[in-house]
N, CA, C and O of each residue as an XYZ file, in Angstrom:
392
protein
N     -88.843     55.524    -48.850
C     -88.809     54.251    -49.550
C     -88.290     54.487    -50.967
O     -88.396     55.639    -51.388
N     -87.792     53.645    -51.696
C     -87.177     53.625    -52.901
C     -87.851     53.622    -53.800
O     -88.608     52.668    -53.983
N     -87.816     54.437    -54.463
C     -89.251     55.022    -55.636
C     -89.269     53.477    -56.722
O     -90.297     52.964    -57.164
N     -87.941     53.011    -56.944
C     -87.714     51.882    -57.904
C     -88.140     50.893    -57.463
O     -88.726     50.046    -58.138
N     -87.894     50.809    -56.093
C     -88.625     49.361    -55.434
C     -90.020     49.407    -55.633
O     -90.465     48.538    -56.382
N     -91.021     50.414    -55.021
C     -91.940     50.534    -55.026
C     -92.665     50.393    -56.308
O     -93.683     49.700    -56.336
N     -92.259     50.952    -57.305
C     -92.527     50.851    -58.659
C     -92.641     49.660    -59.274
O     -93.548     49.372    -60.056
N     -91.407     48.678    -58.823
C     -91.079     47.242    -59.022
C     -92.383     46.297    -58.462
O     -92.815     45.208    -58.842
N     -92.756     47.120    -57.506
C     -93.573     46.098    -56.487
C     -94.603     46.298    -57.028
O     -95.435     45.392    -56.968
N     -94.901     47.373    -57.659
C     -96.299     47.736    -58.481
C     -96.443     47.322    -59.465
O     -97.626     47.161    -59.764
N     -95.390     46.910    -60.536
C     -95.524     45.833    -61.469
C     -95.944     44.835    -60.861
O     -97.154     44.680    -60.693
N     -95.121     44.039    -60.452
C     -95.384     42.622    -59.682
C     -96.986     42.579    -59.625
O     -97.765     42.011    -60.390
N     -97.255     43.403    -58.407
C     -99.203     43.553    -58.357
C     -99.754     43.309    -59.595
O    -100.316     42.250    -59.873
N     -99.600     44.395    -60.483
C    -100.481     44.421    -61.362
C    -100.344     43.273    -62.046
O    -101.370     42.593    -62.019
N     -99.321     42.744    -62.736
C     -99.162     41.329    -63.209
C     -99.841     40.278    -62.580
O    -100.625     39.600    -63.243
N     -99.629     40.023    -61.263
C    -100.553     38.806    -60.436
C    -102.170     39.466    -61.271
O    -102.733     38.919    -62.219
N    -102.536     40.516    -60.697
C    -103.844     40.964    -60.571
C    -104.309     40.381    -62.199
O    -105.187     39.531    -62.348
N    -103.740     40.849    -63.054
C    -104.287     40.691    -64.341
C    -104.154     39.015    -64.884
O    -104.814     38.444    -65.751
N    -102.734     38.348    -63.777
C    -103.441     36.479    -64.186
C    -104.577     36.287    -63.266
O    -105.121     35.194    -63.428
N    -105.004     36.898    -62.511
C    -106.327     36.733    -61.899
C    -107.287     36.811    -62.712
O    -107.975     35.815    -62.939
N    -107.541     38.068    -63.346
C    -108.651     38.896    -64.338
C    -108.339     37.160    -65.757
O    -109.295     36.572    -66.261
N    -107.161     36.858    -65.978
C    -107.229     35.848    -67.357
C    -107.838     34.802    -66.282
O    -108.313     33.866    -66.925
N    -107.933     34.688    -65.499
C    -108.815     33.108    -65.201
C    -110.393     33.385    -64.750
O    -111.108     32.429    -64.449
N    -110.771     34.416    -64.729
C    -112.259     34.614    -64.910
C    -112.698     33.803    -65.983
O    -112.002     33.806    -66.999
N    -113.894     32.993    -65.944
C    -115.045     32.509    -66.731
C    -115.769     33.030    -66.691
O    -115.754     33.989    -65.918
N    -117.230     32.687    -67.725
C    -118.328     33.257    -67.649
C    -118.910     32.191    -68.009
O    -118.213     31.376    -68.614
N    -120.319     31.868    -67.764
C    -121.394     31.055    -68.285
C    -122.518     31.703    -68.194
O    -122.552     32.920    -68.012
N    -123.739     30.839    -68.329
C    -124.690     31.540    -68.518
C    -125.514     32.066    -67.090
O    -126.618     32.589    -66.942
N    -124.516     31.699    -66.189
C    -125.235     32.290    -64.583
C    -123.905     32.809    -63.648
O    -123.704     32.611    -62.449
N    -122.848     33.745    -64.907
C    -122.391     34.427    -64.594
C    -120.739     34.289    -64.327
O    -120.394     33.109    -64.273
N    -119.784     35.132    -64.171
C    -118.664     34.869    -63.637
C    -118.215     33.588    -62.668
O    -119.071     33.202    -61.871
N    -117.025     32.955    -62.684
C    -116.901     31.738    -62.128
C    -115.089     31.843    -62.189
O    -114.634     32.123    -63.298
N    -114.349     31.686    -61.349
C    -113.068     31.381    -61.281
C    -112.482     29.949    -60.829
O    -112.492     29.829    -59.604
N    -112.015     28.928    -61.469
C    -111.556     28.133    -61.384
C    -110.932     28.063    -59.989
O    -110.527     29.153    -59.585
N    -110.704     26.662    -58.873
C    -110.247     27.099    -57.787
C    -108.617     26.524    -57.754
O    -107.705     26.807    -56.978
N    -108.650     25.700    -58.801
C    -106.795     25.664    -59.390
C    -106.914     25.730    -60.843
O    -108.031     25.578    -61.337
N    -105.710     25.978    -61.727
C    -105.952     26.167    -62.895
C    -104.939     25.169    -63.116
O    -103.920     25.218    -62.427
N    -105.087     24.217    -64.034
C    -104.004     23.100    -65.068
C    -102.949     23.865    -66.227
O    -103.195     24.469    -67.272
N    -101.774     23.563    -65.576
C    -101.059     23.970    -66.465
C    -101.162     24.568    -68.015
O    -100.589     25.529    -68.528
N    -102.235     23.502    -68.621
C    -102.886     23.680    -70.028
C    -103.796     24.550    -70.187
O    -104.209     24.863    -71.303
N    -104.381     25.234    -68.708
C    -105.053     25.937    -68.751
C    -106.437     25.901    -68.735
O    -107.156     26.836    -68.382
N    -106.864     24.636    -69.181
C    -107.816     23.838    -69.065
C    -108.537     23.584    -68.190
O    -108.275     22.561    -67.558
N    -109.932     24.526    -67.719
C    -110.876     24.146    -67.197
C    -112.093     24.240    -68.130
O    -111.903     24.717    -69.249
N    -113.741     23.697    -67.666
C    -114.501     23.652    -68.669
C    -115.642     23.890    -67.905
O    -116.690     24.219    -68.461
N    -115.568     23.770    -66.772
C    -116.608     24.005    -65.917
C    -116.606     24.474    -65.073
O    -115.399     24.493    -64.832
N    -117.425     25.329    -63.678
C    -117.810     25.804    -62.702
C    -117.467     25.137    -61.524
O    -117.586     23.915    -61.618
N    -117.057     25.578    -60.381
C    -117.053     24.474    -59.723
C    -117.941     24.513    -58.449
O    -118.142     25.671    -58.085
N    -118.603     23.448    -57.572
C    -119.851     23.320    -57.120
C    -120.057     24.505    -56.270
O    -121.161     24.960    -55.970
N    -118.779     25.026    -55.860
C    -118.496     26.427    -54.991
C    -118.135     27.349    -55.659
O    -117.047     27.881    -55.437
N    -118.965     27.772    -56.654
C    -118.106     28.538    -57.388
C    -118.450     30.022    -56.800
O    -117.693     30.977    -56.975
N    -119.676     30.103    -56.085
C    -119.410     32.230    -55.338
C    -118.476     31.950    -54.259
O    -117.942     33.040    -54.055
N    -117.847     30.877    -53.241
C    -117.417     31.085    -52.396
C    -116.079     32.034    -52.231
O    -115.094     32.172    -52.957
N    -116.488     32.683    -50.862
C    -115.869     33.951    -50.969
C    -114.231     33.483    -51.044
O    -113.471     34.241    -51.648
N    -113.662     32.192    -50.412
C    -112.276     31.350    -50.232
C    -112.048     31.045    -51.807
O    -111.088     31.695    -52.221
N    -112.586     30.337    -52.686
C    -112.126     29.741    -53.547
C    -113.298     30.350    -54.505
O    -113.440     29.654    -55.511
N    -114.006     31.260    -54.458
C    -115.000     31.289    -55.891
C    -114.856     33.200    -55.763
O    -114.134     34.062    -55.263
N    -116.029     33.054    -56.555
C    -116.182     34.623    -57.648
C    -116.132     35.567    -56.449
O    -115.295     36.465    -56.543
N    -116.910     35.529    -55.279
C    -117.078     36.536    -54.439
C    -115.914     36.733    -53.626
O    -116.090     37.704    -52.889
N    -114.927     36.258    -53.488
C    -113.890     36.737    -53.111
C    -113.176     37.827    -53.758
O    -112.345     38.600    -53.282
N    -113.774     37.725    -55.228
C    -112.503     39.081    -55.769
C    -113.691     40.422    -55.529
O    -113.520     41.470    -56.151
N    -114.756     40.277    -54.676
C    -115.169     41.434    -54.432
C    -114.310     42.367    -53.207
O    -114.199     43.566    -52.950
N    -113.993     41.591    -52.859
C    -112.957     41.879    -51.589
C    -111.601     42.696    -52.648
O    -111.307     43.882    -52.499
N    -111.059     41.968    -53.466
C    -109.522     42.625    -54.013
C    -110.362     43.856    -54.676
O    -109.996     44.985    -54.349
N    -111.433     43.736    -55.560
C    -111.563     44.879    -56.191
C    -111.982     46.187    -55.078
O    -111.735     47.368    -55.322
N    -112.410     45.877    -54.289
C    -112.501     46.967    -52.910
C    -111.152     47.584    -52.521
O    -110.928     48.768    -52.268
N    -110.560     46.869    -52.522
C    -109.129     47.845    -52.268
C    -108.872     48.287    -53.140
O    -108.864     49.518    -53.148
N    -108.435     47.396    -54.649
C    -108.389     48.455    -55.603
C    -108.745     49.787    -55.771
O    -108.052     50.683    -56.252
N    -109.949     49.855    -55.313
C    -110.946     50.837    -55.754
C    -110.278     52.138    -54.599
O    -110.263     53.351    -54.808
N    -109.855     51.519    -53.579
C    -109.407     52.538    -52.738
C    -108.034     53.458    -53.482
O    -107.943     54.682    -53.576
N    -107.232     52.600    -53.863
C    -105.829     52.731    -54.615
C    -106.228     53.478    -55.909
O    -105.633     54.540    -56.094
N    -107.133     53.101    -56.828
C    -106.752     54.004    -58.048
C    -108.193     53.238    -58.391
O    -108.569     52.328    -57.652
N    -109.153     53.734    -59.796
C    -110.344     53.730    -60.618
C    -110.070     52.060    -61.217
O    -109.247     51.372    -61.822
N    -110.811     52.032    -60.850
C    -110.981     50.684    -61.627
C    -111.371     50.340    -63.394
O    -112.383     50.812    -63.911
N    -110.633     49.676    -63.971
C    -110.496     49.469    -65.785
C    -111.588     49.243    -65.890
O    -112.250     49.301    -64.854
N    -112.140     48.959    -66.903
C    -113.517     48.648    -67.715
C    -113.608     47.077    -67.484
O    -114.663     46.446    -67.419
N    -112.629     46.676    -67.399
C    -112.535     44.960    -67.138
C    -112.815     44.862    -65.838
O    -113.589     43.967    -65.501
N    -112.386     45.544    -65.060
C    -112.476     45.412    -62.853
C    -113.782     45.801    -62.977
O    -114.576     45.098    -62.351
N    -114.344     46.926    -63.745
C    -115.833     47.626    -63.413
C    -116.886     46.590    -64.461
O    -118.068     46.581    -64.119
N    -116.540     45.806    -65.595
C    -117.473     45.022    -65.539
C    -117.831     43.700    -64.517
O    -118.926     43.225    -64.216
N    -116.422     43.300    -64.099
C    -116.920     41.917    -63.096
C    -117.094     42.399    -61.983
O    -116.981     41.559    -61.091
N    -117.397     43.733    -61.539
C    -117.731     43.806    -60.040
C    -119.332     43.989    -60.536
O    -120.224     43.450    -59.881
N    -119.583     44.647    -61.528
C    -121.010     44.591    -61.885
C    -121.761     43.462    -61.701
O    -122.820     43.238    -61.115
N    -120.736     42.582    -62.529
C    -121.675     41.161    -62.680
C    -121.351     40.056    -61.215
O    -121.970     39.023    -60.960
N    -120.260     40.627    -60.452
C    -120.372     40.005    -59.330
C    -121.824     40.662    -58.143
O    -122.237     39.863    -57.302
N    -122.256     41.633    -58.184
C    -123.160     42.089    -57.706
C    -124.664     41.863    -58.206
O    -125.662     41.848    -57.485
N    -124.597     41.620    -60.166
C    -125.892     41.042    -60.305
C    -125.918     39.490    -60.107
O    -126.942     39.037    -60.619
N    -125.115     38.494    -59.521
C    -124.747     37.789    -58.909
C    -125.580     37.668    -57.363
O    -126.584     37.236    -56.797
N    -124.640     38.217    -57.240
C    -124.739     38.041    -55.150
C    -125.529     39.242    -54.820
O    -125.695     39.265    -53.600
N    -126.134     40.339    -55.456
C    -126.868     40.767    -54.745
C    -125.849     42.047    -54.306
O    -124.643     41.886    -54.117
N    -126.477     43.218    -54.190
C    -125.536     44.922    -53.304
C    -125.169     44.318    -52.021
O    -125.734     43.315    -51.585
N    -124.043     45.045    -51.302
C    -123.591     44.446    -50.406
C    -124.441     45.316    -49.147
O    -124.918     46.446    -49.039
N    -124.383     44.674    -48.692
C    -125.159     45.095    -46.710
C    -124.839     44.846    -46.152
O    -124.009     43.977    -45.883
N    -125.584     45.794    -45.518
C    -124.959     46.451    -43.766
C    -124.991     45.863    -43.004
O    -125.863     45.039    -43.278
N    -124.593     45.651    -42.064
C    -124.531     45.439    -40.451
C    -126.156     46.027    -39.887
O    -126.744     46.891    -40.538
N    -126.510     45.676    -39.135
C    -127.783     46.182    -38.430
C    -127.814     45.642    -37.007
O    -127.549     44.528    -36.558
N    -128.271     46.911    -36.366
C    -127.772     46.707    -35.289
C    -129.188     46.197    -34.741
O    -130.127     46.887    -35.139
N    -129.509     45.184    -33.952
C    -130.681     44.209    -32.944
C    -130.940     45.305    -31.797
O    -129.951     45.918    -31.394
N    -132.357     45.634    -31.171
C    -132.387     46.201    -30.111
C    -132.871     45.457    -29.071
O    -132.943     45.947    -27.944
């Protein structure tokens, strides 16, 4: 594969990834991502779904998991997975019924 493409494509990522990281909120019960953002940028509030894993906070537990596979996560990825976990709770297992 083409070291330039690949490289190219790794910008691209990281750019999306980091307008992700600028639309994080915080309030006082934690991280919250807007589920569209207004041109102006302008949101002010939470929205009624705001952990859902489709449109709220707990979904970027999922992107930062791969991340984490790919390369260490910044001080910015390793604080909101923190606070997505004092959030929602450590993640668990599967258990198997006998």
């Amino acid at each position: 594969m083409d070291r330039e493409l690949v490289a190219e494509a790794r910008r691209c990522a990281d750019a999306g990834w980091a307008w992700v990281l600028d639309q994080v909120r915080r309030d006082e019960h934690g991280p919250w991502i807007p589920p569209t953002v207004p041109g102006d940028g302008a949101v002010t509030s939470a929205p009624p779904d705001r952990d859902c894993v489709y449109e709220g906070i707990a979904g970027l537990a999922f992107a930062l998991a791969e991340l984490r596979l790919a390369r260490p996560w910044t001080d910015v990825e390793s604080l909101l997975a923190h606070e997505v976990v004092q959030r929602h709770g450590p993640p668990r297992t599967a258990s198997r019924r006998s």
